[in-house]
MARKE-952806 format. One record per atom (N, C-alpha, C): residue in three letters; x, y, z. Coordinates in steps of 0.2 Angstrom, whole numbers, plus 2048, in hexadecimal, padded with zeros to 3 digits. Example, Ala and Ser with C-alpha at 12.3 -4.5 7.8 and 13.67 -1.06 7.14 Angstrom:
BEGIN
ala8427E4827ala83E7EA827ala8427F0827ser8407F5823ser8447FB824ser840800827
This chain:
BEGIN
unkF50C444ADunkF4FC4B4ADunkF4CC4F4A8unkF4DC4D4A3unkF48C4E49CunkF42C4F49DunkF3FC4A4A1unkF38C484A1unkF33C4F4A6unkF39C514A9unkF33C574AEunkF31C594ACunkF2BC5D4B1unkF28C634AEunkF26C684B2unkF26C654B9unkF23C6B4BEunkF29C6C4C2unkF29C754C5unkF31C784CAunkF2FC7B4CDunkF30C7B4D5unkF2CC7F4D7unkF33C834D9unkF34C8B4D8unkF3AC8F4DAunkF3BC914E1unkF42C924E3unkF43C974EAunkF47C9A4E7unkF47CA24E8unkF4ECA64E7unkF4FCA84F0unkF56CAC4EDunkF57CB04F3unkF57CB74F3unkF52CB84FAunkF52CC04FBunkF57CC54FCunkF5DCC34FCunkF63CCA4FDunkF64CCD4F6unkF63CD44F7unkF67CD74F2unkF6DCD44F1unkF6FCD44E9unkF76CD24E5unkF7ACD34E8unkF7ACD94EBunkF84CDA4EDunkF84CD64F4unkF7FCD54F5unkF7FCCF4FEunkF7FCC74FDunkF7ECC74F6unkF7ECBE4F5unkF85CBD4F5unkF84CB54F7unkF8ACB04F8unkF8CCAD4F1unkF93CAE4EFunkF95CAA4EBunkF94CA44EBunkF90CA04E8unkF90C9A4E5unkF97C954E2unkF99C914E7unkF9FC8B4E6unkF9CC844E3unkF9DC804DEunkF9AC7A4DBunkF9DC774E2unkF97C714E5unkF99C6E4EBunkF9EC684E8unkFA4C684EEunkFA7C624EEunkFA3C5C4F0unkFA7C574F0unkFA4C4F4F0unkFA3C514FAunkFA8C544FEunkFA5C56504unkF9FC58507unkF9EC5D503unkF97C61503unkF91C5D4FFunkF91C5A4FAunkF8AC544F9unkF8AC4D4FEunkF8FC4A501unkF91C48508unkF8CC4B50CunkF8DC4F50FunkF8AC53516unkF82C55512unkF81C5750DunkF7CC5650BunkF76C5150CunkF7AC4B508unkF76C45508unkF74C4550EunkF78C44514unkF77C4351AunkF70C4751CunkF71C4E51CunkF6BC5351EunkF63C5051BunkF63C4D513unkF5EC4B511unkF5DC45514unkF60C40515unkF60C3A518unkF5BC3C51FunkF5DC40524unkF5AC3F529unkF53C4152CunkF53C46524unkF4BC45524unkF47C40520unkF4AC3F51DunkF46C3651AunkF48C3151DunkF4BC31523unkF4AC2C526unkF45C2E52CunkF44C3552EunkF3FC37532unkF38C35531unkF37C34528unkF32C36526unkF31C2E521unkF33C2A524unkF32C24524unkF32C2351BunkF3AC25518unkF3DC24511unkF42C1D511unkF44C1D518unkF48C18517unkF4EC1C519unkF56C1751DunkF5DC1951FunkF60C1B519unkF64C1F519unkF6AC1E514unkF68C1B50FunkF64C2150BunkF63C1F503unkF65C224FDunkF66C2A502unkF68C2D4FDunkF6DC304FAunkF6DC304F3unkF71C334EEunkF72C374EBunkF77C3C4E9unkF75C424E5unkF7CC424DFunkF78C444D8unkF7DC434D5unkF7CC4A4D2unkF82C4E4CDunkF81C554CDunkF84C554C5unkF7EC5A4C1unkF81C5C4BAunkF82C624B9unkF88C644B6unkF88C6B4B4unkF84C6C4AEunkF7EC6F4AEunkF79C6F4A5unkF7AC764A4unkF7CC7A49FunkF77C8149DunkF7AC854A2unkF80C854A6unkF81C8B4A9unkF7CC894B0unkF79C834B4unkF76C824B7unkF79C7C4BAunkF76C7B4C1unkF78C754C5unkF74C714C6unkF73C6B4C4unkF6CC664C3unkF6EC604C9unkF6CC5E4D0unkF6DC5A4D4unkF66C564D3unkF69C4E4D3unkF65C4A4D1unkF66C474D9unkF61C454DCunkF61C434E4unkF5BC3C4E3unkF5FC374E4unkF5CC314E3unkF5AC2F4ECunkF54C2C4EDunkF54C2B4F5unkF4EC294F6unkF4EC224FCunkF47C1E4FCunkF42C214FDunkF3BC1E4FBunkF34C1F4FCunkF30C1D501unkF2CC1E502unkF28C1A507unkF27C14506unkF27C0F50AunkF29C08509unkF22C04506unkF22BFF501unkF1CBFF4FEunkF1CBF74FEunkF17BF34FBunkF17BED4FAunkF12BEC4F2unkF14BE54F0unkF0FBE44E9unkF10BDE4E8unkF0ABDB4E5unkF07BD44E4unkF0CBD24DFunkF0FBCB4E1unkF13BC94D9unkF0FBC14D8unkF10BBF4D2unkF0CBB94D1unkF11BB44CEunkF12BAE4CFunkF17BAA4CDunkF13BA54CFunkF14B9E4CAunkF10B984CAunkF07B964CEunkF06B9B4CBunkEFDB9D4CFunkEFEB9D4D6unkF03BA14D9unkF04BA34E0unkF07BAA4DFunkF02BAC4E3unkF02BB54E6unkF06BB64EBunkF0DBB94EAunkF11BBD4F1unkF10BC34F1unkF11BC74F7unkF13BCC4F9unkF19BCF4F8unkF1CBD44F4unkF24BD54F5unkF23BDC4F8unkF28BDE4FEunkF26BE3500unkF2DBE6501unkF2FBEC4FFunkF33BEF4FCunkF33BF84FCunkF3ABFB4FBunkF39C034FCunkF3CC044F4unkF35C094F1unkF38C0A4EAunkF3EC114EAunkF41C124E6unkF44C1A4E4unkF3FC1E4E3unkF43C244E4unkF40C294E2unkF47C2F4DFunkF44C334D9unkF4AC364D5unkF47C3D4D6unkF4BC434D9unkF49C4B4DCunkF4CC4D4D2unkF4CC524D4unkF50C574D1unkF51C5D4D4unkF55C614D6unkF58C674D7unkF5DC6C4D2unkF5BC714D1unkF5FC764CCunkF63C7C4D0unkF66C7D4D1unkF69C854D1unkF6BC874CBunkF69C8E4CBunkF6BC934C8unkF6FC974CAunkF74C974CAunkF78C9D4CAunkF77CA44C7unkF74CA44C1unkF73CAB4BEunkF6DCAD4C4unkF68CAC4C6unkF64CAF4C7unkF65CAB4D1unkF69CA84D2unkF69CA74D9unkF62CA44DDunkF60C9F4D9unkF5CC9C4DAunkF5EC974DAunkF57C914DCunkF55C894DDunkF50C894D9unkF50C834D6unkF48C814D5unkF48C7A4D6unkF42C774D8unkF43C6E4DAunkF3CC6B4D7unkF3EC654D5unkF38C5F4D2unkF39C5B4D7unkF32C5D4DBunkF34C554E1unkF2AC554E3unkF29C504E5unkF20C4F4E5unkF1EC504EBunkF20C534F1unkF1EC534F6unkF1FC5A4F8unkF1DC5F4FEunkF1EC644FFunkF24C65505unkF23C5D508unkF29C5D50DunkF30C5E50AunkF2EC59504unkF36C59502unkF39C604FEunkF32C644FBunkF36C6A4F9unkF39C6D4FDunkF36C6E504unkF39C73509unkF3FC6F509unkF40C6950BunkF45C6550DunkF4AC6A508unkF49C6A501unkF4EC6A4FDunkF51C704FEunkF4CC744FDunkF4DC7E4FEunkF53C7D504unkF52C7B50AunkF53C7E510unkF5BC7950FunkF5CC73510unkF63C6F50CunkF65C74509unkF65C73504unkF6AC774FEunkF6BC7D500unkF69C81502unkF6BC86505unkF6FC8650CunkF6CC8250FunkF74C82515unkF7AC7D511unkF7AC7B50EunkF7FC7650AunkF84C7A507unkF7EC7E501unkF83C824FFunkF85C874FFunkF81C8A505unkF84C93504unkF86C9350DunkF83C8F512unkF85C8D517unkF7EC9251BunkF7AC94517unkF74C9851BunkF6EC96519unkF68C9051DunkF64C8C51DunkF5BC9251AunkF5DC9851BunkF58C9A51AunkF5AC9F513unkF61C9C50FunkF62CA1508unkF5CCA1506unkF5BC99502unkF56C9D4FEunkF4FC9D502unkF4CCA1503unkF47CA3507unkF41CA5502unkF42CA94FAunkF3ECAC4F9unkF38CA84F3unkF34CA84F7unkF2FCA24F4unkF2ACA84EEunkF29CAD4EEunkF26CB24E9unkF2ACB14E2unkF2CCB04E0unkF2FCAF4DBunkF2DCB04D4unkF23CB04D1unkF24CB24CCunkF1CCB54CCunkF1DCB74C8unkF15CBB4C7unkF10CBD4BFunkF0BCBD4BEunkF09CBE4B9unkF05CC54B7unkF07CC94BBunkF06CD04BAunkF09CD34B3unkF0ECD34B0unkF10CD44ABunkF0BCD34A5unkF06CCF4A5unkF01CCC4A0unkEFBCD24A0unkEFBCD44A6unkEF6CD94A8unkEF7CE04A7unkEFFCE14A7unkF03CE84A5unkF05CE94A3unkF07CE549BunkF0BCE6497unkF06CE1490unkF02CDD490unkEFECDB48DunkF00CD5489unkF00CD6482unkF02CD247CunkF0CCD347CunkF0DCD8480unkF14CDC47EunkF19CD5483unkF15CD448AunkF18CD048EunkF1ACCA48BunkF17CC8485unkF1ACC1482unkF1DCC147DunkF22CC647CunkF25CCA476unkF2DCC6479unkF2FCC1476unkF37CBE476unkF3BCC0470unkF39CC446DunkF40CC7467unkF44CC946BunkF48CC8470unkF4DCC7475unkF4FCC2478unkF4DCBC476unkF4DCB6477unkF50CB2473unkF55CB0472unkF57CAB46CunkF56CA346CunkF52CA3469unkF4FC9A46AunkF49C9946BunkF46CA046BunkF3CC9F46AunkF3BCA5467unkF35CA1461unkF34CA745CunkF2ECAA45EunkF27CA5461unkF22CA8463unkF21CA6468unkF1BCAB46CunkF19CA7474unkF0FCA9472unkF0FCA6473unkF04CA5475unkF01CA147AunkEFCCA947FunkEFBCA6485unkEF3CA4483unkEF4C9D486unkEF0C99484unkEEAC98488unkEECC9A48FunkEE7C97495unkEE9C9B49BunkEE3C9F49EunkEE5CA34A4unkEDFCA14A7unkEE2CA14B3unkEDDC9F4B6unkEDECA84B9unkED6CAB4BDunkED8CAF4C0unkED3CAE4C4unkED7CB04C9unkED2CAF4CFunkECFCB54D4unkEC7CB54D7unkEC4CBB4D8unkEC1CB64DEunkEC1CBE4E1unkEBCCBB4E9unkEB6CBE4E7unkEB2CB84E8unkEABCBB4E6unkEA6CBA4EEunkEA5CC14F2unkEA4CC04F8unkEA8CBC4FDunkEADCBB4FCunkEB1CB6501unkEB2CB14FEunkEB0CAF4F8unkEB0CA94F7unkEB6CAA4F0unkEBDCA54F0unkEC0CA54ECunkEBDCA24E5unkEBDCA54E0unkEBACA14D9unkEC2CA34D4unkEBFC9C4D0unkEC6C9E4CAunkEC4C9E4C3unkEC3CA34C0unkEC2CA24B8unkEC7CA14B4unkEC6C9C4AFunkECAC994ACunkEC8C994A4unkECEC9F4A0unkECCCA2499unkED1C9D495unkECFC9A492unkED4C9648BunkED2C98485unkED6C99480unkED4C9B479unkEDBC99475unkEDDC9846FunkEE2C9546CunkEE7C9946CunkEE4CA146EunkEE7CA946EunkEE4CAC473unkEE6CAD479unkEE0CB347CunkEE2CB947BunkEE8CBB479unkEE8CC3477unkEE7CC1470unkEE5CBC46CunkEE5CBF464unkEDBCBE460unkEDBCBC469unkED2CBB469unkECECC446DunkED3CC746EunkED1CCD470unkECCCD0469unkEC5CD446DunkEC1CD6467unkEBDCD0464unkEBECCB467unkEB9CC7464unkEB5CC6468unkEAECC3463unkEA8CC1465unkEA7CC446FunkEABCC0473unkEAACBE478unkEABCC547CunkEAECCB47AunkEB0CD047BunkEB2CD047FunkEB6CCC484unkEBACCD48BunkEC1CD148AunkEC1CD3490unkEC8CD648FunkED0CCD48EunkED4CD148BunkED9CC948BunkEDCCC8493unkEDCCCB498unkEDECCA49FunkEDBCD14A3unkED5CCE4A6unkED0CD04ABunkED4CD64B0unkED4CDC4B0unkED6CE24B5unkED7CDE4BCunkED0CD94BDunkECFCD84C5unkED3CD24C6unkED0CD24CBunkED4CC84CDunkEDCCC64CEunkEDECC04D0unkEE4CC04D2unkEE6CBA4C9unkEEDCBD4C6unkEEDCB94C0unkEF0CB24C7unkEECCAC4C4unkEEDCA74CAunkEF4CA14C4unkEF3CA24C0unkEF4C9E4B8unkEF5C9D4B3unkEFAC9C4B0unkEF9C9E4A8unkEFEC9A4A4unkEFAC9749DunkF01C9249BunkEFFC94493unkF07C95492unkF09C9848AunkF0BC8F487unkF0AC92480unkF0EC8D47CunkF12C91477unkF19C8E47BunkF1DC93475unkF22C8F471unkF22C9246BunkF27C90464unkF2DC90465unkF30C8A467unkF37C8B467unkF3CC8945FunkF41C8B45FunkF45C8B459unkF45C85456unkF46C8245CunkF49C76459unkF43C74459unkF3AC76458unkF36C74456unkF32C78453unkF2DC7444FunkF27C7544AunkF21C75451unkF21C73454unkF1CC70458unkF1DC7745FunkF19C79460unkF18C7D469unkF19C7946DunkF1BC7C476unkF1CC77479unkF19C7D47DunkF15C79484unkF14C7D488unkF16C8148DunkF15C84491unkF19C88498unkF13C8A49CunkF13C884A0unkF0FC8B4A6unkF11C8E4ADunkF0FC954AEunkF11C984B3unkF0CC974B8unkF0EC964C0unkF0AC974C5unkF0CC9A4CCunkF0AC9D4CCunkF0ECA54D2unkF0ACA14D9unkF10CA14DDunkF15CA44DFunkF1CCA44D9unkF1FC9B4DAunkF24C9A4D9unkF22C934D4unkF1EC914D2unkF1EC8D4CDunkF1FC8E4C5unkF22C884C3unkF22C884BAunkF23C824B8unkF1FC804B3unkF20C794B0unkF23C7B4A8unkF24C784A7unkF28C754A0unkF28C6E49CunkF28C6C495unkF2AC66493unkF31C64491unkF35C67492unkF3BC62491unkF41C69495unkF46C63498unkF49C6849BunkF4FC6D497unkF4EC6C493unkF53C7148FunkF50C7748CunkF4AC7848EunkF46C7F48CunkF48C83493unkF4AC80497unkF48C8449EunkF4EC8A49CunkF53C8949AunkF56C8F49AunkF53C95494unkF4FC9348EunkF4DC9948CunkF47C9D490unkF44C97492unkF3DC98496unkF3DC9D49BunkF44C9C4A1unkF44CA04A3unkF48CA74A3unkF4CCA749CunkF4DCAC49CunkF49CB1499unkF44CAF493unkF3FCB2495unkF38CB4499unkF39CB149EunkF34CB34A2unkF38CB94A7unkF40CB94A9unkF41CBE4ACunkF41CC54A7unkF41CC44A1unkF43CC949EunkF3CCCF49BunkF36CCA49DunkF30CCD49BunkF2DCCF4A4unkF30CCE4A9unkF2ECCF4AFunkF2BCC94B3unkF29CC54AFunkF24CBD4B3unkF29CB94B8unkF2ECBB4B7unkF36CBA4BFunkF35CBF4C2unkF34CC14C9unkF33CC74CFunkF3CCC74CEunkF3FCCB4CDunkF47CCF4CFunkF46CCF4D7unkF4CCCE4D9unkF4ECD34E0unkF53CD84DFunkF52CDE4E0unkF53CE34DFunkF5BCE54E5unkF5ECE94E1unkF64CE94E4unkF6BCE54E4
């Protein structure tokens, strides 16, 4: 779980006072789970009865680790100058997150079947309604465009002294045709006014990307973050993710639901 990097988020669209209290699932309920995942990979040609799910409490967070076969594969093995075939179903390791503070998912898995799989499961599992989490908008980079250099401002943030945005994609229709500009600088708001005299985030265009390196406390070294709207965010190590995202809801780069 350490090793991730990419999330892709669902929240839920009910105002606060209509959302479901959140219950940690008993051994029942990841039971009837596994089942629900199970019968789509075995649908989708993963293999019977493979899967596993094991659950940690991290951070004020729920991390479900969902072990469960792959597509069924083969590879040459060599032994006494004779080549066999062994043909065999490898693992595969998900990750799923709840948040309770913010009444979200977020999932690490490689395929797009499985993320819906995940969204749509865990949601009938845990709150008993298949379409909770529904809200795929989830984050935006408007903030960079309306609040400027201020938007990268965490002296409300304990545990990251600086943030610098390092790389922004935006993308413009030019004639019908989508294009994407893609600005990098070590600093783009601390390269405002140079040479190249572009504004640091273009009025037009839709912000499509952007990825900060920010200074955290337990290192000398930056680490990345990268946003991408709708509901994407990558990270290097999974223990940033809670400052990471409390900083992003707290500059605006999390969409709220209101209510």
């Amino acid at each position: 779980m350490r090793r991730l990097t990419a999330f892709q988020y669902a929240g839920c669209k009910l105002p606060k006072i209509r959302r479901l209290v959140f219950s940690p699932p008993t051994p029942v309920t990841l039971e009837a789970l596994a089942v629900g995942l199970d019968n789509w990979f075995d649908r989708n040609h993963r293999g019977q009865l493979t899967t596993r799910i094991e659950v940690y409490p991290l951070d004020g967070e729920y991390w479900f680790l969902v072990r469960h076969g792959d597509s069924f594969t083969r590879a040459p093995k060599v032994e006494q100058q004779e080549t066999q075939i062994i043909h065999f179903r490898p693992e595969r390791d998900d990750v799923i997150v709840y948040c309770p503070e913010q009444d979200e998912i977020r999932i690490n898995a490689r395929t797009k079947g499985e993320r819906d799989l995940y969204i749509e499961q865990f949601a009938l599992h845990l709150f008993g309604q298949a379409d909770y989490f529904s809200e795929r908008d989830t984050h935006t980079l408007e903030p960079l465009r309306q609040e400027g250099i201020e938007s990268l401002d965490a002296a409300d943030v304990e545990g990251i002294h600086k943030i610098v945005l390092r790389e922004l994609e935006i993308a413009v229709d030019n004639n019908g045709r989508r294009e994407v500009i893609t600005r990098t600088a070590d600093d783009i708001f601390g390269g405002a006014g140079s040479a190249t005299n572009l504004e640091p985030v273009p009025q037009g265009g839709t912000l499509a990307r952007a990825i900060f390196d920010l200074q955290f406390a337990d290192s000398d070294k930056p680490r990345p973050v990268e946003v991408r709207p709708p509901n994407i965010v990558k990270f290097g190590r999974r223990c940033d993710a809670q400052l990471v995202q409390r900083w992003l809801f707290r500059r605006g780069f999390r969409i709220r639901v209101e209510g």
